[in-house]
MIKE-881125 format. One line per field, with one value per residue: residue number from 1; residue in three letters; chain; x, y, z of N, C-alpha, C, O, CB in turn. Coordinates in steps of 0.2 Angstrom, whole numbers, plus 5000, padded with zeros to 4 digits. Glycine has a CB too. Example, Ala and Ser with C-alpha at 12.3 -4.5 7.8 and 13.67 -1.06 7.14 Angstrom:
<torlums>
i 1/2
aa ala/ser
ch A/A
n.east 5066/5064
n.north 4972/4989
n.up 5039/5035
ca.east 5062/5068
ca.north 4978/4995
ca.up 5039/5036
c.east 5066/5064
c.north 4984/5000
c.up 5039/5039
o.east 5071/5067
o.north 4983/5006
o.up 5042/5040
cb.east 5057/5070
cb.north 4978/4997
cb.up 5045/5029
</torlums>
This chain:
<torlums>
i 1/2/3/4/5/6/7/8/9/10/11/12/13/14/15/16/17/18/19/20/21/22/23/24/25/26/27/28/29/30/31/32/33/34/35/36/37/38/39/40/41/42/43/44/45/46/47/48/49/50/51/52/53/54/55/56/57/58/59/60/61/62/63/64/65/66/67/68/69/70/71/72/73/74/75/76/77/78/79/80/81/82/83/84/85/86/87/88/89/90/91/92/93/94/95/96/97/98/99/100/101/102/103/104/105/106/107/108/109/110/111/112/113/114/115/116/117/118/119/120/121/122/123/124/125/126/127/128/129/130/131/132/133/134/135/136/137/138/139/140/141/142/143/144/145/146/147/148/149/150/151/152/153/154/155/156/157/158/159/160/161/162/163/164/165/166/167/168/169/170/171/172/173/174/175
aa unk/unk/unk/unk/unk/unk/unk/unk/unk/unk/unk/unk/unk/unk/unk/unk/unk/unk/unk/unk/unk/unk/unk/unk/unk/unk/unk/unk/unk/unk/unk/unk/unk/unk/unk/unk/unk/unk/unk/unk/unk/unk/unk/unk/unk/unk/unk/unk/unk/unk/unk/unk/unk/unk/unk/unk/unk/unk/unk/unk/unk/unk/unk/unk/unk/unk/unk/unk/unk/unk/unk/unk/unk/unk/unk/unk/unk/unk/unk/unk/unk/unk/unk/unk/unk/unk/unk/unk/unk/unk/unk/unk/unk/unk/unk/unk/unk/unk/unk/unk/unk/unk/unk/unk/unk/unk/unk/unk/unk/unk/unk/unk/unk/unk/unk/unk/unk/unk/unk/unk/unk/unk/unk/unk/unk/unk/unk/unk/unk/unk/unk/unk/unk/unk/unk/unk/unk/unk/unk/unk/unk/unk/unk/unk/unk/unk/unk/unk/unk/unk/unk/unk/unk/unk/unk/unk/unk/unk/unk/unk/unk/unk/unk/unk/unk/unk/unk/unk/unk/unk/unk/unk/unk/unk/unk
ch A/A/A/A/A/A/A/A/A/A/A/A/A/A/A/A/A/A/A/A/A/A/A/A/A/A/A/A/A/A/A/A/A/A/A/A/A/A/A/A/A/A/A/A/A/A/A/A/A/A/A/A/A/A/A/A/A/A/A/A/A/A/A/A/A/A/A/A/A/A/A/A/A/A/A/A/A/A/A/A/A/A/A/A/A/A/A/A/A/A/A/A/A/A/A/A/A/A/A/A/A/A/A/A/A/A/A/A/A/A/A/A/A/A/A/A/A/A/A/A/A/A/A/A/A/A/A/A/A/A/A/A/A/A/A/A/A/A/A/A/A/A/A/A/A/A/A/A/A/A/A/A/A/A/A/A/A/A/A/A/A/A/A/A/A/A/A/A/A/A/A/A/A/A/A
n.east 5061/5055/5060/5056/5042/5042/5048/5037/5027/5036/5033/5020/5017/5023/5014/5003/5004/4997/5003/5013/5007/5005/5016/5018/5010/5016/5028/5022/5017/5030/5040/5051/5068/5075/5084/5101/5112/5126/5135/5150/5160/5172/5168/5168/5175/5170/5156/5145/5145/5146/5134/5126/5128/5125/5112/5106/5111/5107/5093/5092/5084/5083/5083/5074/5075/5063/5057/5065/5059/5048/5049/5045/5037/5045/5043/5031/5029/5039/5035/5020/5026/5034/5024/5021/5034/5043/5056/5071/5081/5089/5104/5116/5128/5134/5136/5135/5140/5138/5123/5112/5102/5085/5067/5067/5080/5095/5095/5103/5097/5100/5091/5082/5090/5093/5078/5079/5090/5088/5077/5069/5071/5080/5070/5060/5068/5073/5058/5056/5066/5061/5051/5055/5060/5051/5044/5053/5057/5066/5086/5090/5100/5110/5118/5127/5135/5140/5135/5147/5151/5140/5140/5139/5127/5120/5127/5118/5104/5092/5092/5100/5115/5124/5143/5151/5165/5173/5188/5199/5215/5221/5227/5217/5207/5205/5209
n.north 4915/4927/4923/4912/4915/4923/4914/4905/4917/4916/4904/4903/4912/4907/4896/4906/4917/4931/4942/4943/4947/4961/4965/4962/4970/4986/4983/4986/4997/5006/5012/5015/5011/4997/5000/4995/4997/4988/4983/4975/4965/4959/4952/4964/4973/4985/4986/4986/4999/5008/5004/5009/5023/5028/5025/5033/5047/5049/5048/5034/5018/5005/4985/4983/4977/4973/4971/4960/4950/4946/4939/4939/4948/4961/4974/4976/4975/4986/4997/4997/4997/5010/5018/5017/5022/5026/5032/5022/5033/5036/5034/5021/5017/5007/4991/4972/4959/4964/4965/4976/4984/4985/4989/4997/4997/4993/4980/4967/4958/4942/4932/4935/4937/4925/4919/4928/4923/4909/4899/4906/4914/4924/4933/4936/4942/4953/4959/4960/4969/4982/4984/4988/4998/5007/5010/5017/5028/5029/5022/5007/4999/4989/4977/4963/4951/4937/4942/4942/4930/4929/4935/4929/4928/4938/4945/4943/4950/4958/4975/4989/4990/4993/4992/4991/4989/4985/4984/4981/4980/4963/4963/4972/4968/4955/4958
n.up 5038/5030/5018/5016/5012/5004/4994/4995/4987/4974/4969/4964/4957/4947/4942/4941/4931/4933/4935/4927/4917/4916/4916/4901/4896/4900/4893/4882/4879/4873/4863/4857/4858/4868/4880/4891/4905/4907/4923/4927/4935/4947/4964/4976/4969/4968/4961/4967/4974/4964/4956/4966/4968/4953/4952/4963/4960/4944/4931/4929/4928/4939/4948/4962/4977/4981/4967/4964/4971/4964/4951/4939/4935/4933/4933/4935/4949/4952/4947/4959/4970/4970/4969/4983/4991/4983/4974/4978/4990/4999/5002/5007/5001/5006/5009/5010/5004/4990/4995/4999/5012/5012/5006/4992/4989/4977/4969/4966/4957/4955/4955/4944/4933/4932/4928/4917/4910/4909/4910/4903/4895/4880/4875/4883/4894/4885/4883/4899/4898/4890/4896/4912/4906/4903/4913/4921/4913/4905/4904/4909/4925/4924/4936/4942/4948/4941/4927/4919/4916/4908/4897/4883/4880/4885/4875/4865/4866/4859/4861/4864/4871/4884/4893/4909/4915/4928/4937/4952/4960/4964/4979/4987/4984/4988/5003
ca.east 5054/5055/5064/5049/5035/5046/5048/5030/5026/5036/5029/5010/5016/5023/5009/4996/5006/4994/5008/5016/5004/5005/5025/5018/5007/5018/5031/5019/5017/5035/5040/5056/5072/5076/5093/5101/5119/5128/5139/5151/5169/5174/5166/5174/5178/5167/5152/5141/5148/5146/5126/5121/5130/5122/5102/5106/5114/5100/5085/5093/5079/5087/5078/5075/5073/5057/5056/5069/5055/5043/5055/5042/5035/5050/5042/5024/5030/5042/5028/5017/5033/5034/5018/5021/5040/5047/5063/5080/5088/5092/5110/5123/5136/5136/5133/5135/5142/5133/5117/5109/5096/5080/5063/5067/5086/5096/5097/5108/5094/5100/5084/5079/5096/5091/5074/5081/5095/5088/5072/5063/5076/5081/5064/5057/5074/5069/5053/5057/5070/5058/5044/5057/5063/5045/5044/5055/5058/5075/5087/5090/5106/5111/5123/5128/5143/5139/5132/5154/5150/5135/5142/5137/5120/5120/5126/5111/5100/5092/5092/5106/5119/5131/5143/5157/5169/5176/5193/5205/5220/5221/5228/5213/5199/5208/5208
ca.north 4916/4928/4920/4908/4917/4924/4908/4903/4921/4917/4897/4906/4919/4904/4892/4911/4921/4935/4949/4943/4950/4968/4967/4961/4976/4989/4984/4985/5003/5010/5013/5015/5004/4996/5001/4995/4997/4982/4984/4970/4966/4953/4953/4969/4977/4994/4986/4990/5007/5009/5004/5016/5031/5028/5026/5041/5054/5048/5044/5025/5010/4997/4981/4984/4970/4970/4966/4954/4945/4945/4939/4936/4954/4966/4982/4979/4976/4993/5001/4997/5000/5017/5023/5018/5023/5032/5028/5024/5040/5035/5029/5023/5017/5002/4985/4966/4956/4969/4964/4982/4985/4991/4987/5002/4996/4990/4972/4962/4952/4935/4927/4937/4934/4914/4918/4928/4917/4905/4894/4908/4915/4929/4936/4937/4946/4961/4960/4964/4978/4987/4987/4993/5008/5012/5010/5021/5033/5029/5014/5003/4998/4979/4973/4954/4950/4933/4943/4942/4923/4927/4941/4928/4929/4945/4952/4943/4955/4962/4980/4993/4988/4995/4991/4996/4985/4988/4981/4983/4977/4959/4963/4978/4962/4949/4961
ca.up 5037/5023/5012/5013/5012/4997/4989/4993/4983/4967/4965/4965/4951/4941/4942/4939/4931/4930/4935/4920/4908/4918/4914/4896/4896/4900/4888/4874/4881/4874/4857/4856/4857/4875/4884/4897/4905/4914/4926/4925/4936/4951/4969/4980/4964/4968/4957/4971/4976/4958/4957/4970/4963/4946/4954/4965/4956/4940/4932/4930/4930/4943/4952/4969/4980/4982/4962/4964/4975/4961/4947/4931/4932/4939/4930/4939/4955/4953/4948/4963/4973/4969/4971/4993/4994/4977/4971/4982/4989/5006/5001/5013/4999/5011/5005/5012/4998/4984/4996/5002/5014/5011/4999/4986/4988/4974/4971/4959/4953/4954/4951/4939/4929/4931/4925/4910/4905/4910/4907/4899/4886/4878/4872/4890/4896/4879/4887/4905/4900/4887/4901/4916/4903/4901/4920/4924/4908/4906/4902/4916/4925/4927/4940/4945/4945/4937/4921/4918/4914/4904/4892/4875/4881/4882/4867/4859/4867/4854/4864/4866/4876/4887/4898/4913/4919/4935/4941/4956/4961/4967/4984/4988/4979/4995/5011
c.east 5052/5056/5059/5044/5039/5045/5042/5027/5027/5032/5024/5011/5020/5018/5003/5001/5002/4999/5011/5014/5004/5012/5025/5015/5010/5027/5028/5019/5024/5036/5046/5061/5073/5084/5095/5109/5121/5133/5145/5158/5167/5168/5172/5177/5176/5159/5147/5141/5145/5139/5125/5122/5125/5113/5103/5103/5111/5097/5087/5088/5086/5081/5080/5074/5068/5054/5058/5066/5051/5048/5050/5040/5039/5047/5035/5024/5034/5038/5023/5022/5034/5029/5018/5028/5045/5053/5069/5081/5090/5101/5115/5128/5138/5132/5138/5138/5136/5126/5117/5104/5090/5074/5065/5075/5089/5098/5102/5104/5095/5095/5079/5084/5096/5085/5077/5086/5096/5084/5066/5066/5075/5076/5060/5063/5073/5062/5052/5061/5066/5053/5046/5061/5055/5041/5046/5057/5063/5078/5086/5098/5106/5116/5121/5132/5144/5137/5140/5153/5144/5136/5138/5131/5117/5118/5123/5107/5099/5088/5100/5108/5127/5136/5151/5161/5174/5183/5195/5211/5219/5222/5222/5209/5199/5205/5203
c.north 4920/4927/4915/4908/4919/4920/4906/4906/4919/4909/4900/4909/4914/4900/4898/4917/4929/4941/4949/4947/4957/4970/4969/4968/4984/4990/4986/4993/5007/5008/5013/5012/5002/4999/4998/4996/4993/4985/4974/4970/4962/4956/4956/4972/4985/4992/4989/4996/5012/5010/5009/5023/5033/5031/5033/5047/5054/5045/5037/5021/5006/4992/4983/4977/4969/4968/4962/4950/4942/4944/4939/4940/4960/4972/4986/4979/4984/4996/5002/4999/5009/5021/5022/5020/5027/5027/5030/5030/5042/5030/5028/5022/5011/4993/4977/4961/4956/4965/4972/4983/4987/4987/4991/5000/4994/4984/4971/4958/4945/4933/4928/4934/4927/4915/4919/4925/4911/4899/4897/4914/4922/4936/4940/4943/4954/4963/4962/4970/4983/4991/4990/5000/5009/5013/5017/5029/5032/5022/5013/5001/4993/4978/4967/4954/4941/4934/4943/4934/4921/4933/4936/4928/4935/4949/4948/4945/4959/4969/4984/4993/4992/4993/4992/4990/4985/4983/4984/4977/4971/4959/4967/4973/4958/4952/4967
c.up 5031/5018/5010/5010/5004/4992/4988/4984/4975/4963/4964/4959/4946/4940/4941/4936/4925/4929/4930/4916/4911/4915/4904/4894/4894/4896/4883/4875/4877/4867/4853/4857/4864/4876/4890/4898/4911/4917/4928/4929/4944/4958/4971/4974/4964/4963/4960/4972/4968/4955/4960/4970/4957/4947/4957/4961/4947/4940/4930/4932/4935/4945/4957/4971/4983/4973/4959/4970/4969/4953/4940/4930/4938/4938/4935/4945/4956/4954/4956/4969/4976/4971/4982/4993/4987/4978/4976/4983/4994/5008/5008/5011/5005/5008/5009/5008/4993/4988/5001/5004/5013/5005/4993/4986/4981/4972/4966/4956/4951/4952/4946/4933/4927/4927/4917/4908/4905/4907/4903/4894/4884/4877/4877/4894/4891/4884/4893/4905/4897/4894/4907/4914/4902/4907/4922/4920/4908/4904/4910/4916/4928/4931/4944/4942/4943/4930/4918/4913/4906/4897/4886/4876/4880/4880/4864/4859/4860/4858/4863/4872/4880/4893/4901/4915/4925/4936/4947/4958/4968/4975/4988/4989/4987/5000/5009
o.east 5048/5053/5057/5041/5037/5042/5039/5025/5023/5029/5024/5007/5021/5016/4997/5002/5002/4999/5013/5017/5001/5013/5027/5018/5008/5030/5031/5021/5023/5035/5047/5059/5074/5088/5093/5112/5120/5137/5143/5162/5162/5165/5178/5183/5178/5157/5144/5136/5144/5137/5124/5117/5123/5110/5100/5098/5114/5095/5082/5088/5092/5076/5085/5072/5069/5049/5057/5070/5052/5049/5054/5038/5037/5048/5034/5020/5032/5036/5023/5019/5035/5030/5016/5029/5050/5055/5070/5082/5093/5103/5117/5133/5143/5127/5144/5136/5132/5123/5121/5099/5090/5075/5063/5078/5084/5104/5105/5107/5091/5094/5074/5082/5099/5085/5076/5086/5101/5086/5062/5063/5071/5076/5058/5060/5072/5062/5048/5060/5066/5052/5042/5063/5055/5035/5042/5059/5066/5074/5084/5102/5102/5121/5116/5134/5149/5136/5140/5155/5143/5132/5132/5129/5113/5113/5124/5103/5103/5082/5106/5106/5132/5133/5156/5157/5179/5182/5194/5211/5217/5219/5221/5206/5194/5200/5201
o.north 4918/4930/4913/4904/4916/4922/4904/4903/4919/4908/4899/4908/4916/4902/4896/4922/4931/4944/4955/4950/4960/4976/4974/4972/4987/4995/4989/4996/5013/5002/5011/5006/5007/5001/5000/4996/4994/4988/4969/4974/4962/4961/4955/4973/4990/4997/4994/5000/5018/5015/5014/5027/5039/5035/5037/5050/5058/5041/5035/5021/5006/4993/4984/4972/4966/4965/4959/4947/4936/4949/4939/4941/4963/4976/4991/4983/4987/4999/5007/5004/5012/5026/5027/5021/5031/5021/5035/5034/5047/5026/5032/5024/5011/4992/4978/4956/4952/4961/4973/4982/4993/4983/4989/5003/4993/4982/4975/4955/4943/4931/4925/4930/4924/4912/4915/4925/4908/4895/4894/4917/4926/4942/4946/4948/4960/4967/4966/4975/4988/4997/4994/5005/5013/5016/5022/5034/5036/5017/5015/5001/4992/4981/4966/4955/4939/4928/4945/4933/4917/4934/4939/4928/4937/4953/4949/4943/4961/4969/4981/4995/4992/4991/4994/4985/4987/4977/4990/4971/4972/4954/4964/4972/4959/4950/4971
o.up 5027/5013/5005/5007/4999/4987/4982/4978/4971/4958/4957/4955/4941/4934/4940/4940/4919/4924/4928/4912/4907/4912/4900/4890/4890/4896/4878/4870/4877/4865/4848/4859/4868/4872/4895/4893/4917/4913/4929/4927/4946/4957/4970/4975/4961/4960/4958/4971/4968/4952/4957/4971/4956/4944/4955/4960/4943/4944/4927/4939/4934/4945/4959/4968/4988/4973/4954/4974/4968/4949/4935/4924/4943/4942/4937/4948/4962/4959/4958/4973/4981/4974/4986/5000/4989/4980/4978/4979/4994/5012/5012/5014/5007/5005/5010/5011/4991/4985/5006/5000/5014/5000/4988/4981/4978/4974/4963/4951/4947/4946/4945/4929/4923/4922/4913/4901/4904/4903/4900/4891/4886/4879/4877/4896/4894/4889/4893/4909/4900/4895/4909/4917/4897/4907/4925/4922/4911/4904/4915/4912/4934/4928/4947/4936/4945/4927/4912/4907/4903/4893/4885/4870/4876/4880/4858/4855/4856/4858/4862/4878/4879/4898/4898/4917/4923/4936/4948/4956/4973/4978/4993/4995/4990/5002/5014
cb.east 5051/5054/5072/5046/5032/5052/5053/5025/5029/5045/5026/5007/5021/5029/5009/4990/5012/4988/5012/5015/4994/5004/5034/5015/5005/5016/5035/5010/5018/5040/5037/5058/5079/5075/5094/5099/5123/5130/5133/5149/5173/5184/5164/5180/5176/5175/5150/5141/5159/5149/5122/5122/5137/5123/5097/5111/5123/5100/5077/5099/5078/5091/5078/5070/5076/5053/5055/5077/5050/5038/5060/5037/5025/5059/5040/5019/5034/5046/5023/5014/5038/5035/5007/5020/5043/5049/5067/5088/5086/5084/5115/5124/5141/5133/5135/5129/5144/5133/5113/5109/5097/5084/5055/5063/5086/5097/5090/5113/5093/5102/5079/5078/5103/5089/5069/5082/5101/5087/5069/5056/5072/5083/5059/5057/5082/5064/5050/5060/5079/5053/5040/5063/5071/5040/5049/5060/5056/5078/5096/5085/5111/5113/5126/5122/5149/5137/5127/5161/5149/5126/5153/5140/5119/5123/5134/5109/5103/5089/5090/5105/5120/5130/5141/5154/5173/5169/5198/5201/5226/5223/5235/5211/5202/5217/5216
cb.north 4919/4929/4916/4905/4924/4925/4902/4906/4926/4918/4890/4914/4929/4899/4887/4913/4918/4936/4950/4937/4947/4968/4956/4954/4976/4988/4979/4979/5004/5009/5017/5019/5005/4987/5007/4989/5003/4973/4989/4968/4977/4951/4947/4965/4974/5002/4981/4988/5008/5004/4998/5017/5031/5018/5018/5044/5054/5047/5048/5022/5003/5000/4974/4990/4966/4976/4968/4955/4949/4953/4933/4931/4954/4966/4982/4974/4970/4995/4997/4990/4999/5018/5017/5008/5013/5043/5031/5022/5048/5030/5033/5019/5025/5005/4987/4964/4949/4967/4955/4987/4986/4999/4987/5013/4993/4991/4966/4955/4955/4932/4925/4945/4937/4908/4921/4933/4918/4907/4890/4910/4909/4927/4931/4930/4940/4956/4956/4960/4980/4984/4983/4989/5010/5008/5006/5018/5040/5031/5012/4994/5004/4972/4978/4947/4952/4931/4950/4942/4919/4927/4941/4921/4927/4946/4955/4938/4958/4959/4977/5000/4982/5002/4984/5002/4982/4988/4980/4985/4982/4956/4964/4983/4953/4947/4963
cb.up 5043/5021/5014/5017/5019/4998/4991/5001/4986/4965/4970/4972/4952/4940/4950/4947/4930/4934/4939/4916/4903/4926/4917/4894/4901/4905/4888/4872/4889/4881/4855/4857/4851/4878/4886/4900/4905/4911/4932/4918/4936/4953/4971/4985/4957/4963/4953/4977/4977/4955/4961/4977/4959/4942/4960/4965/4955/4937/4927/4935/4919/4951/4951/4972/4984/4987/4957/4965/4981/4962/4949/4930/4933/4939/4920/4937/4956/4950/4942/4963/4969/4964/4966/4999/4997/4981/4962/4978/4987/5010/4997/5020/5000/5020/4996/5014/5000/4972/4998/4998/5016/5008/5000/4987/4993/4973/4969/4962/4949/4958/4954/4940/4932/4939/4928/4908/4904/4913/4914/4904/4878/4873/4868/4895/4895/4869/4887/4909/4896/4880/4904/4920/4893/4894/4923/4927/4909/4914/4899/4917/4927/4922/4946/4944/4951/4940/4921/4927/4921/4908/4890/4872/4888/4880/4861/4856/4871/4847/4870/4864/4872/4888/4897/4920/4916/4942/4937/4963/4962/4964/4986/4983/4969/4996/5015
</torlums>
């Protein structure tokens, strides 16, 4: 049921996308150069464990999933977010396959990571990180572990880019 109401939500904000020009807005706000740091290495590698340490124990931009509802304006929705619930700080370090409970939680942003490398291209993906570092005062920190496949995409970010790679040993990855 809310996966529907969900999906209803994003058709609405492509077909009106007024929230767009709030994200457009709020990038135009920030002057200096974007940043982000991807988090990048297999399923069960610790990228999750990895996420929630990072947003904790700093001031790290992340998508929560409640702006990985709203995929065309993640910065205006955080924003509005924040003002009812503040940023994550209720960790449990517990996670479902990297999906974590909660609306201020951290997402993976899949459907954001389709939107940006997707059907609405590089320039939009700039545009969403300047406006979540002028969100949150800070870079932002990417995890999906399908961003491994989109590395060439990427590095044509024209943003400062950083990024961690996480392994473990194949028998740990299995059981």
């Amino acid at each position: 049921m809310i996966k529907e109401i969900a999906k209803w939500i994003r058709s609405l904000l492509c077909k009106f996308p007024l929230l767009s020009f709030f994200d457009k807005r709020i990038a135009g706000s920030l002057n200096s150069s974007s940043q982000a740091l991807f988090i990048l290495g297999t399923p069960r590698s610790g990228t999750s464990l990895l996420y929630q340490l990072l947003i904790v124990n700093s001031n790290l931009g992340y998508f929560s999933n409640f702006a990985s509802v709203f995929v065309y304006c993640p910065a205006f929705s955080t924003k509005l977010l924040n003002v009812f619930t503040g940023r994550y700080n209720d960790p449990t370090y517990r996670s479902n396959y990297g999906v974590v409970s909660g609306l201020n939680a951290p997402s993976e942003g899949g459907l954001i990571m389709k939107v940006w490398f997707g059907n609405k291209g590089q320039k939009y993906a700039e545009r969403s990180i300047k406006a979540l570092n002028s969100t949150f005062g800070s870079p932002i920190v990417v995890k999906n572990v399908w961003n491994s496949f989109r590395l060439n995409e990427i590095s044509k970010l024209r943003i400062d880019k950083y990024f961690v790679f996480l392994e473990r040993d194949i028998y740990s990855t299995a059981f």
